[in-house]
C-alpha positions, 0 to 999 in steps of 0.5 A, spaced: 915 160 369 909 156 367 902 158 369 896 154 369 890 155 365 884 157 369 880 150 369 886 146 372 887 151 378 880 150 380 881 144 380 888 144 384 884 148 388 878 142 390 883 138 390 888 142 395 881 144 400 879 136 400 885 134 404 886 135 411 892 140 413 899 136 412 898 133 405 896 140 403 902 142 405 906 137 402 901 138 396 903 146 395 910 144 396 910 139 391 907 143 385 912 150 388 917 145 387 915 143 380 914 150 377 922 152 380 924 160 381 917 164 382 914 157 385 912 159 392 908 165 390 905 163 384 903 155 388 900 160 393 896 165 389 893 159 385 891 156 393 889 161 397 895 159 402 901 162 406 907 162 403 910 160 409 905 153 409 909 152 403 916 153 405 914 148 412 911 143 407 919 144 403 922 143 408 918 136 411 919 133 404 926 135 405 927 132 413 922 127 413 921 119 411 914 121 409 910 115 412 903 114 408 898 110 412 895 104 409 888 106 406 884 100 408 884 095 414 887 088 413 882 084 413 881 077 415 884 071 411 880 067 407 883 059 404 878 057 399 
């Protein structure tokens, strides 16, 4: 299996703290997917979570039709 080098898992790890709680999931979920066999446990030593918050994040990937919210308010039309 792949292990990361000491500078992207600090990265991963400011990253994974700025999102709020399911993307996080979702994030530890993909990154384990990525890795294959060993994933989950090597995601959740990188990321400092449960094992079980990975396998939850699995499982929505799976289940749910991920509904991403628009980032920015429509704003008024303007004709020039």
């Amino acid at each position: 299996m792949v292990t990361y080098p000491s500078k992207v898992k600090k990265r991963m790890r400011a990253f994974y703290q700025a999102l709020n709680e399911r993307e996080r999931r979702l994030y530890a979920a993909v990154e384990a997917l990525k890795l294959g066999h060993g994933g989950i446990g090597y995601v959740s030593q990188v990321l400092n979570c449960d094992q079980k918050t990975i396998h939850k994040g699995m499982t929505e990937l799976d289940s749910e039709e991920i509904i991403v919210a628009p980032q920015r308010k429509k704003g008024p039309v303007v004709n020039l």
